[in-house]
MILUMDREN-151626 format. One record per residue (C-alpha): residue number from 1; residue in three letters; x, y, z. Coordinates in Angstrom, 1 decimal, always signed. Layout:
N
NUM:ala:X:Y:Z
...
//
This chain:
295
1:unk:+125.1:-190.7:+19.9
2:unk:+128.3:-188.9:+19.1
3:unk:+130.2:-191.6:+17.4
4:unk:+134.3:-190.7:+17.7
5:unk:+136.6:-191.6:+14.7
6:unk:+139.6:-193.0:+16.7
7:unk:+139.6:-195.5:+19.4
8:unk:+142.5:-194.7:+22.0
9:unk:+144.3:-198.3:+22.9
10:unk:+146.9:-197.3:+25.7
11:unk:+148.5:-201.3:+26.4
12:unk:+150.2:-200.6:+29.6
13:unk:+153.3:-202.6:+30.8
14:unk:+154.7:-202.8:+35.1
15:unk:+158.2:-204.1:+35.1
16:unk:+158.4:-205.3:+38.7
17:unk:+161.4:-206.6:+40.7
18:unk:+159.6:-210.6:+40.5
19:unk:+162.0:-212.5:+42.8
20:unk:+160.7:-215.8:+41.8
21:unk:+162.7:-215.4:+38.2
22:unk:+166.2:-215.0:+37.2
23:unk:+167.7:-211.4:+35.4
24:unk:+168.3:-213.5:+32.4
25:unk:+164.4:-214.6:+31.9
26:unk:+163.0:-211.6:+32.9
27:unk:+165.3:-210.0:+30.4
28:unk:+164.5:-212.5:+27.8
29:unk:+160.5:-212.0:+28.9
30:unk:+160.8:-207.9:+28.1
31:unk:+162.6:-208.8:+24.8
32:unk:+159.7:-211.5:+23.9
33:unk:+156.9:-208.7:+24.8
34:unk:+158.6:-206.1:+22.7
35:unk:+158.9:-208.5:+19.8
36:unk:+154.8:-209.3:+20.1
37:unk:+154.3:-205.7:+20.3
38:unk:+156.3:-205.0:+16.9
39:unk:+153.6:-208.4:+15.6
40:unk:+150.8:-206.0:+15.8
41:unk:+152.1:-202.8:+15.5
42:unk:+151.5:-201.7:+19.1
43:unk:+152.9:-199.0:+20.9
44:unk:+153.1:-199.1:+24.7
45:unk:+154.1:-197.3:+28.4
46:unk:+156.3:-199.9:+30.3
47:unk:+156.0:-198.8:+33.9
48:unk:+159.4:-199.9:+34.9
49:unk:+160.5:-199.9:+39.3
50:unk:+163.2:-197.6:+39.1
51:unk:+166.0:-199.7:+41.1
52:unk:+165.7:-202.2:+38.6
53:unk:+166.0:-200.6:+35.9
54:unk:+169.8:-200.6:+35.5
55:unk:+169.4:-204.0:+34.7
56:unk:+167.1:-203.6:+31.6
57:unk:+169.1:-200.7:+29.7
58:unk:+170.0:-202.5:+26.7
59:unk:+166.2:-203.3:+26.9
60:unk:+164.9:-200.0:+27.8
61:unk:+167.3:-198.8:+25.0
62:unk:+165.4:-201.2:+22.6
63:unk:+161.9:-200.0:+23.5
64:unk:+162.7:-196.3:+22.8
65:unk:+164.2:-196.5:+19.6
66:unk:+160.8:-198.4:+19.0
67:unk:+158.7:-195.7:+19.8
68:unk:+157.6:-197.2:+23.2
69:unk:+157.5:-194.8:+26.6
70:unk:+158.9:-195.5:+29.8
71:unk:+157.3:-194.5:+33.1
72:unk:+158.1:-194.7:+36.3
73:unk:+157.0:-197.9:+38.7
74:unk:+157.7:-196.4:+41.8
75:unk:+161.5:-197.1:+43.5
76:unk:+161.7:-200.4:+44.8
77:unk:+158.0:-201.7:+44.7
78:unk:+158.7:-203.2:+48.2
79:unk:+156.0:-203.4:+50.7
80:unk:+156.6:-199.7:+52.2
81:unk:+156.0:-198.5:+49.2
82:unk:+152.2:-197.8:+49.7
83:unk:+151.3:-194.5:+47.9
84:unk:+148.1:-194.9:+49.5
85:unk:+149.2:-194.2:+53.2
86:unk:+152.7:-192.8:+52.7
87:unk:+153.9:-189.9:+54.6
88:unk:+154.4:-186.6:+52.2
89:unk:+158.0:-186.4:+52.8
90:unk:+158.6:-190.4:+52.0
91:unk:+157.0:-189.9:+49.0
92:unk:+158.2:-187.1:+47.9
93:unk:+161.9:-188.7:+48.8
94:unk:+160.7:-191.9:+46.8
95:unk:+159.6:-190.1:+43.9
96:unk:+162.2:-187.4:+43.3
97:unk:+165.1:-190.1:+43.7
98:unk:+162.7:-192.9:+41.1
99:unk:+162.4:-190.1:+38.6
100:unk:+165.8:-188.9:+38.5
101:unk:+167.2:-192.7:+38.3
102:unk:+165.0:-193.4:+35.2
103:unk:+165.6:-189.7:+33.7
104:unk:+169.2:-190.7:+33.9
105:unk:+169.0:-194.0:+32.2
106:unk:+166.5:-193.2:+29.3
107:unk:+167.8:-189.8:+28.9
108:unk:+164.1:-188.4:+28.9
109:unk:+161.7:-186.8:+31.2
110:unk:+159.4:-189.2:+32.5
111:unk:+156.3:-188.1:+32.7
112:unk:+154.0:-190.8:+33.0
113:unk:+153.4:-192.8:+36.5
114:unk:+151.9:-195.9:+37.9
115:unk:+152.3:-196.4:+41.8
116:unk:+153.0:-199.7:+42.8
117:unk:+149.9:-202.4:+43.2
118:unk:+148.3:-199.3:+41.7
119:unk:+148.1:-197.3:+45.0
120:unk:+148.1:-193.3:+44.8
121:unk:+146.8:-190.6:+46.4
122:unk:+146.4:-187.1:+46.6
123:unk:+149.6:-186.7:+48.1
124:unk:+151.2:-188.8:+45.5
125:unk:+149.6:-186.9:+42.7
126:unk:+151.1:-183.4:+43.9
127:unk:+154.4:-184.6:+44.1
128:unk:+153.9:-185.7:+40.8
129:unk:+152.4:-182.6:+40.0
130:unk:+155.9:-180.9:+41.2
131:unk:+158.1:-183.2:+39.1
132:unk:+156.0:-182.1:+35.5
133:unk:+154.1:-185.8:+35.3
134:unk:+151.4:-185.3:+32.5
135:unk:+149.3:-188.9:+34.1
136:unk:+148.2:-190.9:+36.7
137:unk:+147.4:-194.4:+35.2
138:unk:+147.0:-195.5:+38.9
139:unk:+142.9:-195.8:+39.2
140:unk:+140.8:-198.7:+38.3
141:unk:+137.4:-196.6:+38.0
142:unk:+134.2:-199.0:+38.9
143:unk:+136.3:-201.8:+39.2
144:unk:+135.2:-204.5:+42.0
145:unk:+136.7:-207.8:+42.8
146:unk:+139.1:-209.7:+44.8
147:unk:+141.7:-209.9:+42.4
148:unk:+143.7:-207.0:+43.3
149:unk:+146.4:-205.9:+45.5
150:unk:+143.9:-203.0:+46.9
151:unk:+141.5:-205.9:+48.2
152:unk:+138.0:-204.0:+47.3
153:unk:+138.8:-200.5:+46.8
154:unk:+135.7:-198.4:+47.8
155:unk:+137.3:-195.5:+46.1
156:unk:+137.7:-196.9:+42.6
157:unk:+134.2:-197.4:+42.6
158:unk:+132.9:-194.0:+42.3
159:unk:+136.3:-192.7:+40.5
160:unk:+135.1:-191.3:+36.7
161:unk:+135.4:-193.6:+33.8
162:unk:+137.1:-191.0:+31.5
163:unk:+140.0:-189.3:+32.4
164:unk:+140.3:-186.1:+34.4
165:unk:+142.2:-184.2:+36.2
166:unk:+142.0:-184.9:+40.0
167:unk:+140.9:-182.8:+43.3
168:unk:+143.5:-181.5:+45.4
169:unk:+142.2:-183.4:+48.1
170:unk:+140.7:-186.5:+46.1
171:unk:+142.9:-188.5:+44.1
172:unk:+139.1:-190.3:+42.9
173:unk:+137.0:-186.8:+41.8
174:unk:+137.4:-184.3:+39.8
175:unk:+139.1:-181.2:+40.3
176:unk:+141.7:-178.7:+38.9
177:unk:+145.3:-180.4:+39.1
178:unk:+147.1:-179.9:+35.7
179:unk:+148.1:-183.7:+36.0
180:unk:+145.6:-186.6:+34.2
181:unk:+144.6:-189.7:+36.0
182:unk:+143.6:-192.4:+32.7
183:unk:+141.9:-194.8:+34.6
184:unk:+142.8:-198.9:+33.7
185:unk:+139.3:-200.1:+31.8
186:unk:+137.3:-202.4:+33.8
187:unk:+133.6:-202.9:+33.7
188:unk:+133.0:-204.2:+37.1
189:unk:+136.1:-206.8:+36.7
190:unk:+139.5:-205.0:+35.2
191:unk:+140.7:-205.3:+31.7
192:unk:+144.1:-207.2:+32.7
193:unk:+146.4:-209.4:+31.7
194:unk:+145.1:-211.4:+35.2
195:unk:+141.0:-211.7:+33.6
196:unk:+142.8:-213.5:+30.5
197:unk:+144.6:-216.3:+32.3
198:unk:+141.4:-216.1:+34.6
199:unk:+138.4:-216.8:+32.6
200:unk:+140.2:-216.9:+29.3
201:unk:+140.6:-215.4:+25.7
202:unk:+136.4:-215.6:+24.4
203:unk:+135.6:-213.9:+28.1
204:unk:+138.6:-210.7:+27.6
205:unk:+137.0:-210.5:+24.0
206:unk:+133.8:-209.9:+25.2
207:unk:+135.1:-206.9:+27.7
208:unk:+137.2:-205.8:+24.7
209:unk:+134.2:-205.5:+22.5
210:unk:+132.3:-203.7:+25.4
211:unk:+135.0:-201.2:+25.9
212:unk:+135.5:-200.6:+22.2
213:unk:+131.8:-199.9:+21.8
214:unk:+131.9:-197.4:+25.0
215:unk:+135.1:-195.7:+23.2
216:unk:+133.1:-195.0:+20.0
217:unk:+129.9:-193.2:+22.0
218:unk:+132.4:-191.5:+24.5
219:unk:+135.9:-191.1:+23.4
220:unk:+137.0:-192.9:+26.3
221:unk:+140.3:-194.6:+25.8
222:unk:+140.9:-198.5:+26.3
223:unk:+143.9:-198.8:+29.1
224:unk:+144.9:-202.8:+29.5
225:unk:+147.6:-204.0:+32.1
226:unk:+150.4:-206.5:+31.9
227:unk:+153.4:-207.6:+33.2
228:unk:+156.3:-209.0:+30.9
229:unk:+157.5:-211.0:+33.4
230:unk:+154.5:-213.0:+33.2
231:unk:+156.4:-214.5:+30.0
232:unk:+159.0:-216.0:+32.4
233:unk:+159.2:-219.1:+34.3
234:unk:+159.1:-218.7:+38.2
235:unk:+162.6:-220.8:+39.0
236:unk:+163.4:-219.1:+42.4
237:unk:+162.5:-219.8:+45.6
238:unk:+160.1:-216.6:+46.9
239:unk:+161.7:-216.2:+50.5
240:unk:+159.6:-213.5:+51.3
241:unk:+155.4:-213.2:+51.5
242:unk:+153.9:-209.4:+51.4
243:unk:+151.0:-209.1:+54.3
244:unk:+147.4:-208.9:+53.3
245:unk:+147.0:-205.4:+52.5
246:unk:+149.8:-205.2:+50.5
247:unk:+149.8:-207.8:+48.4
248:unk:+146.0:-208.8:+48.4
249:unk:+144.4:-212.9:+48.4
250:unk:+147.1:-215.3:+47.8
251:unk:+144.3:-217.3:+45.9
252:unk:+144.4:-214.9:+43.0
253:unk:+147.5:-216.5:+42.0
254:unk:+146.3:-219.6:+42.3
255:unk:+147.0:-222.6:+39.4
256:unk:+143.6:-224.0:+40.2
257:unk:+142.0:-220.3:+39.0
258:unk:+144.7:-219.0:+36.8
259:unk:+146.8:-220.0:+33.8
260:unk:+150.3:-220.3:+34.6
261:unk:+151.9:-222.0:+30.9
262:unk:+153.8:-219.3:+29.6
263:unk:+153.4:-220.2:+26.2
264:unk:+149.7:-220.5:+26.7
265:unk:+149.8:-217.3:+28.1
266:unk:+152.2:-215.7:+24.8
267:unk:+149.4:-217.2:+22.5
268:unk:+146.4:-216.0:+24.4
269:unk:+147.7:-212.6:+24.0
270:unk:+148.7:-213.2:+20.0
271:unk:+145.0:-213.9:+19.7
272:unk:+144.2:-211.4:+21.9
273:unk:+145.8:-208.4:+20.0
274:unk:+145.0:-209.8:+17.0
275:unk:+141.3:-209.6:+17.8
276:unk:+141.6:-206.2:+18.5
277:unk:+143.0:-205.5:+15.3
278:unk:+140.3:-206.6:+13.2
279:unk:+138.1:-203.3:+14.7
280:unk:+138.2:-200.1:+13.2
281:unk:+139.7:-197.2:+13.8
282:unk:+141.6:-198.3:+16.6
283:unk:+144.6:-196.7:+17.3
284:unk:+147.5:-197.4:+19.6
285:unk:+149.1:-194.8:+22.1
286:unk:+151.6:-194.2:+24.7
287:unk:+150.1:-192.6:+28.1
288:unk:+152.5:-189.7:+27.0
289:unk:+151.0:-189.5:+23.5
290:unk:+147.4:-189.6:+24.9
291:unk:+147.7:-186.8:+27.1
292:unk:+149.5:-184.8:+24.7
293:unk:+147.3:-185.6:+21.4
294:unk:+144.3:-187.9:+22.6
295:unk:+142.3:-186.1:+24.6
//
């Protein structure tokens, strides 16, 4: 067994358009994740949809001077926007113009990408390639449920657990692109924000504990996915459903199945995170750090 001294903890953020709430409380949500994030020492990659991002600057501002990284979301995380299926030219159109809005309003490179209802593909990850991305954090190797926006993904469950760099024409095997894919942990069921409102805070410790043990005898990094808005109430009217493909089972949202309190949701990551922090050696990196100095 070749026991590793760090454990890589990469807490990943999407900031998504959310209809269902106002400016003001998704604001107030990215402001209430950053503060629980300062609680615990975390630093994390917000994914943030590039059209919307005008109306986070003071926020965005906020999370940079804090050492956090911004990525990019896609543009407008509408249901076109299917990096999966996309013709080369739309996405190269889409993903020049994204980069350049957030470039513009963080004054950074951005280097670190997330495709909307995690969907990339090859295409996607030369394009990326093109605009200097370091990662990928758009695969969810072995994962297999019903939870997600990609219904069952056949490809994500032979994708490798560790990151690597993809095939030209695979965005799910190995090959020889400069650019990192860092898979989202999941051991059968994802390690997301969506399992802990699901089947609750002893059931994410136990896929913590699993993943952490799996880091220490591989190196592999711990990736974990929320949404800040997921701190906000829903006080708008949704006009407008996605189809199927895009957006996935309805049921997955459902109140019956999954917690929608906020403030039950706030603790239940407190506890969460705090959990984690009793472990050794773990140690709490941006997708741009990783790639950099993680690997």
């Amino acid at each position: 067994m070749n026991a590793h001294n760090d454990v890589p903890v990469i807490i990943t953020c999407d900031v998504d358009p959310t209809p269902e709430s106002t400016i003001s409380d998704k604001r107030d949500a990215l402001e209430k994740t950053s503060t629980l994030f300062d609680e615990f020492g975390i630093k994390s990659t917000f994914f943030v949809v590039a059209n919307i991002a005008k109306d986070y600057r003071p926020q965005i501002r906020d999370l940079l001077n804090k050492g956090h990284e911004i990525g990019c979301h896609g543009l407008s995380h509408d249901e076109n926007e299917e990096y999966n299926n996309l013709p080369e030219e739309t996405q190269r159109d889409y993903l020049t113009s994204a980069t350049k809005i957030l470039a513009d309003i963080t004054g950074q490179a951005v280097t670190s990408f997330r495709g909307p209802r995690v969907k990339t593909s090859h295409i996607t990850q030369q394009i990326l390639e093109e605009l200097h991305y370091k990662a990928d954090a758009s695969v969810c190797s072995q994962r297999l449920d019903l939870l997600s926006s990609n219904l069952i993904n056949t490809k994500w469950i032979f994708a490798p657990r560790l990151p690597y760099h993809p095939h030209h024409q695979n965005a799910f095997r190995r090959g020889e692109r400069n650019l990192w894919v860092v898979p989202v942990s999941a051991i059968v069921l994802p390690f997301v924000s969506g399992m802990l409102y699901t089947f609750g805070l002893t059931f994410t410790k136990l896929m913590f504990r699993l993943l952490y043990k799996e880091a220490r005898q591989t190196g592999k990094p711990i990736v974990y996915l929320l949404h800040p808005v997921e701190f906000a109430p829903k006080t708008v009217r949704r006009e407008k459903r996605y189809p199927l493909l895009v957006e996935g089972f309805r049921f997955r949202r459902s109140p019956l199945i999954f917690e929608q309190d906020i403030e039950r949701r706030h603790a239940a990551h407190e506890a969460l995170f705090s959990y984690m922090n009793s472990f050794e050696h773990i140690r709490y990196r941006t997708m741009l750090d990783y790639c950099k100095n993680g690997l």
